[in-house]
MDTraj code that builds the backbone (N, CA, C; nanometers):
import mdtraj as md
import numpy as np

residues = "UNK UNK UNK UNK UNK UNK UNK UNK UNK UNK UNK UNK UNK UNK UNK UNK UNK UNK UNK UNK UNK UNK UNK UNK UNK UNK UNK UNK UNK UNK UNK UNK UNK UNK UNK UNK UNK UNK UNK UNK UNK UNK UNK UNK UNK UNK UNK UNK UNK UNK UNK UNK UNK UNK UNK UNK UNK UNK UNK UNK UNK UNK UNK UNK UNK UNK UNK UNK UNK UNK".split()
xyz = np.array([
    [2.4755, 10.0391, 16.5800],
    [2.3627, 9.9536, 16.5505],
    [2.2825, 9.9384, 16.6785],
    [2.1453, 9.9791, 16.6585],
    [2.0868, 10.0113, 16.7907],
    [2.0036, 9.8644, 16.8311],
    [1.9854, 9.7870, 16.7522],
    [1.9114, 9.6514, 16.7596],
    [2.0228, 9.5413, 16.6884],
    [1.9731, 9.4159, 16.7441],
    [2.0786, 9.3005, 16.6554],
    [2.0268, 9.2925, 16.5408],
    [2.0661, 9.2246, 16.4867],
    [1.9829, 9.1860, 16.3497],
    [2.0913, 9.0678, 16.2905],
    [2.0296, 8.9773, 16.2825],
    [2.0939, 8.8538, 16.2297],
    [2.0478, 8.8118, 16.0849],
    [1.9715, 8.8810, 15.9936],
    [1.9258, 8.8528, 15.8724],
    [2.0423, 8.8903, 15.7353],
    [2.0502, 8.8323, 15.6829],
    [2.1455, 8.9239, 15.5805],
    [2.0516, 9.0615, 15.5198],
    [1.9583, 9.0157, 15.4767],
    [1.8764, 9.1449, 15.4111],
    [1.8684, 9.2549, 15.5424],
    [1.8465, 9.2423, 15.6718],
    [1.8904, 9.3340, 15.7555],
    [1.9924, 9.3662, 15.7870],
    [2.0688, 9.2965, 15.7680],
    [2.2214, 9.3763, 15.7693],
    [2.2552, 9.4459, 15.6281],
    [2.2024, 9.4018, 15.5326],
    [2.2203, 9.4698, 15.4012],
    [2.1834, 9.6611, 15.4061],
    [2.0289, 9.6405, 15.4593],
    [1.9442, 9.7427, 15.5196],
    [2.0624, 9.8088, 15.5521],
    [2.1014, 9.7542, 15.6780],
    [2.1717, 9.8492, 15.7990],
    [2.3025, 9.9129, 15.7076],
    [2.3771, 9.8405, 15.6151],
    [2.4724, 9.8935, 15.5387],
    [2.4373, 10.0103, 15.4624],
    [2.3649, 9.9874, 15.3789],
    [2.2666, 10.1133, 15.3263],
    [2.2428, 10.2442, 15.3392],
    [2.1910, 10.2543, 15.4923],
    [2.1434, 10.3307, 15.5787],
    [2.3051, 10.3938, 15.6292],
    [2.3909, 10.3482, 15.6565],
    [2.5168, 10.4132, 15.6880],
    [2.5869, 10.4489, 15.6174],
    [2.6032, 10.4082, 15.4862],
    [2.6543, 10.4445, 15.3575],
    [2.5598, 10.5967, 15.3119],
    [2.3908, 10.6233, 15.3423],
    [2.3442, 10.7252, 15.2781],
    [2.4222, 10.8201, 15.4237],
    [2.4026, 10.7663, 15.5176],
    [2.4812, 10.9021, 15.6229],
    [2.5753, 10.9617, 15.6041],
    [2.6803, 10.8246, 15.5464],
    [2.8079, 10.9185, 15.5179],
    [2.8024, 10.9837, 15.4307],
    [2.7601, 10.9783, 15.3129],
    [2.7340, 11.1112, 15.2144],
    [2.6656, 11.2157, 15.2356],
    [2.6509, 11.2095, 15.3434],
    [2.5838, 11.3428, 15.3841],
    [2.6971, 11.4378, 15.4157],
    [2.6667, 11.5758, 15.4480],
    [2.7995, 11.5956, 15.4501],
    [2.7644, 11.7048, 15.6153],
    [2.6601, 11.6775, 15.6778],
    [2.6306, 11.6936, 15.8244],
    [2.6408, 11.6469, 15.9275],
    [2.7484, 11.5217, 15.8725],
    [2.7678, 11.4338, 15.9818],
    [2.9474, 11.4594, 16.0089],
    [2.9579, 11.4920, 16.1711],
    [3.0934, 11.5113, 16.1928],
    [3.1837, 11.4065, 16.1672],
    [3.3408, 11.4294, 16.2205],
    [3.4402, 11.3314, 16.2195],
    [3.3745, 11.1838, 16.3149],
    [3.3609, 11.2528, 16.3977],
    [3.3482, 11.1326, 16.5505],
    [3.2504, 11.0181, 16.4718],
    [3.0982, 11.0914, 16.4304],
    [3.0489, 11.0009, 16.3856],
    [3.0708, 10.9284, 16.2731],
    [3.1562, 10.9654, 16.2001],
    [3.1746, 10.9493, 16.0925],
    [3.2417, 10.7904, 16.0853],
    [3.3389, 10.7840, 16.1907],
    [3.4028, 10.6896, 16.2215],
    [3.3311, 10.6106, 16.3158],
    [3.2656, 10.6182, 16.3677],
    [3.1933, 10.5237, 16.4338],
    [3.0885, 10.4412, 16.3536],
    [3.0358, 10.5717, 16.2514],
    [2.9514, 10.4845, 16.1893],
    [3.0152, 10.3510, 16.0203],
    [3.1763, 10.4242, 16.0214],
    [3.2646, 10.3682, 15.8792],
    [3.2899, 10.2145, 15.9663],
    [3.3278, 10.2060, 16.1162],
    [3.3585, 10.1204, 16.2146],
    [3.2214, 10.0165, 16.2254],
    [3.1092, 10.0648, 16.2329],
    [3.0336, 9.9638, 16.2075],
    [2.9600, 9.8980, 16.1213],
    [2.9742, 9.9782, 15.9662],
    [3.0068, 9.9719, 15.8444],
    [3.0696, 9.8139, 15.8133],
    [3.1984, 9.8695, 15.8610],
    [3.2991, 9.7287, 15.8502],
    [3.2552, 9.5788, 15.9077],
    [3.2022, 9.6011, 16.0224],
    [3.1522, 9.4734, 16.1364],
    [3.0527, 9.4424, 16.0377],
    [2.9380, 9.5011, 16.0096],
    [2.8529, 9.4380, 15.9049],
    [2.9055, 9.4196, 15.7892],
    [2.9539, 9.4556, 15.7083],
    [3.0465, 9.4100, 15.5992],
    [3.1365, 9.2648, 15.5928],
    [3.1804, 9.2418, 15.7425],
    [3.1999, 9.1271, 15.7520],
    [3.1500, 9.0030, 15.7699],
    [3.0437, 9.0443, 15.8248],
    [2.9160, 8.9315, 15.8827],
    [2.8079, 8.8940, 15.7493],
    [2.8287, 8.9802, 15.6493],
    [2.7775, 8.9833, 15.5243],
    [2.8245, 8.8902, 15.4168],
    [2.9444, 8.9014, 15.4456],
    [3.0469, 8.7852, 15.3863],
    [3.0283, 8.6707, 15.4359],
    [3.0492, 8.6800, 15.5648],
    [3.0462, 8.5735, 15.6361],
    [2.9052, 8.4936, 15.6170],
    [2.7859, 8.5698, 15.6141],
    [2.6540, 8.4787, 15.5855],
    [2.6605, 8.4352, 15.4465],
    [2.7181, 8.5211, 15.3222],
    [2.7426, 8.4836, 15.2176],
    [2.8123, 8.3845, 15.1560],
    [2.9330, 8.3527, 15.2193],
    [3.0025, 8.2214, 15.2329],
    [2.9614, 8.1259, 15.3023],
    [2.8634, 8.0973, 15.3951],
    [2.7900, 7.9722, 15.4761],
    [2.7192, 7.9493, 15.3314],
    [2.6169, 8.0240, 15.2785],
    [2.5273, 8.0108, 15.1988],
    [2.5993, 7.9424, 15.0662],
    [2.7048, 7.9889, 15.0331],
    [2.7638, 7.9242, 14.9076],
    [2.7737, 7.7914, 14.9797],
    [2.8432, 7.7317, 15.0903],
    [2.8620, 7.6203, 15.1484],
    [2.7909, 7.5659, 15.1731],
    [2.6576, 7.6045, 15.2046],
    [2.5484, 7.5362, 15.2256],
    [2.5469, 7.4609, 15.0572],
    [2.4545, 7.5618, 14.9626],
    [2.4418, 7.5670, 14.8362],
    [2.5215, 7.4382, 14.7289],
    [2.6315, 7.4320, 14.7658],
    [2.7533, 7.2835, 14.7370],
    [2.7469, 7.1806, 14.7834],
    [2.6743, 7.2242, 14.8713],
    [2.7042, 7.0778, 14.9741],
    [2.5849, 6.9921, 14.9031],
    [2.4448, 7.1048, 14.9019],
    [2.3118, 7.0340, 14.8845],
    [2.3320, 7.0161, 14.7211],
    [2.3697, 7.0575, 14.6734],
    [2.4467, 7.0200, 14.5056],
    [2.5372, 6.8975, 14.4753],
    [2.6004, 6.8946, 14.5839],
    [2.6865, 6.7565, 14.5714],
    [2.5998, 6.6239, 14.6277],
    [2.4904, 6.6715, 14.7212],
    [2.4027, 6.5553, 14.7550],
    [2.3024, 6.5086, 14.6590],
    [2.3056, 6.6297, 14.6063],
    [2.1649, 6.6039, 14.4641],
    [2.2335, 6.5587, 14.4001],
    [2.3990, 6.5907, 14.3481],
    [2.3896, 6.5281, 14.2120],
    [2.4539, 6.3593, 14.2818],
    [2.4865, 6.3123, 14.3744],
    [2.4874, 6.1744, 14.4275],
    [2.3313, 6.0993, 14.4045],
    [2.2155, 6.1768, 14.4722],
    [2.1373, 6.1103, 14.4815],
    [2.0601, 6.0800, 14.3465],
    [2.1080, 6.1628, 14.1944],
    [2.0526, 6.1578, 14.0711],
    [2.1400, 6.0494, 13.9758],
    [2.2733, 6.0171, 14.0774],
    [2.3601, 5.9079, 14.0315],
    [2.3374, 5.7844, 14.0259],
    [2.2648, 5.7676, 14.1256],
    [2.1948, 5.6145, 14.1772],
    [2.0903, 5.5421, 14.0736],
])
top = md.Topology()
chain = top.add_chain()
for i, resn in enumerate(residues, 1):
    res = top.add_residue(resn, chain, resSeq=i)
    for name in ("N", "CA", "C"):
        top.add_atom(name, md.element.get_by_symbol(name[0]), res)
traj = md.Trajectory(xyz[None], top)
């Protein structure tokens, strides 16, 4: 990954883009694994923004439905 990117839709991008490489079938071993290796790191950080967002999402759900209680 040649730039950061802290967006989910850019990391989505960036998944994408390494997933069409590997089906290529011009890309050697070395890269292959470097690029399945950073594959994974975004794959995790994907989750990881995905689960804040559900947590976010509950939290502001449990405040709404308090504040529609009143």
């Amino acid at each position: 990954m040649t730039k950061k990117k802290n967006n989910f839709e850019d990391l989505l991008k960036r998944l994408q883009e390494i997933s069409d490489q590997l089906e290529r079938e011009d890309v050697g071993l070395d890269d292959s694994i470097k690029l399945y290796e950073e594959g994974i790191k975004l794959s995790k950080l994907c989750y990881k923004k995905l689960n804040e967002a559900e947590l976010k999402i509950s939290e502001l759900k449990k405040e709404n439905d308090l504040n529609t209680d009143e």
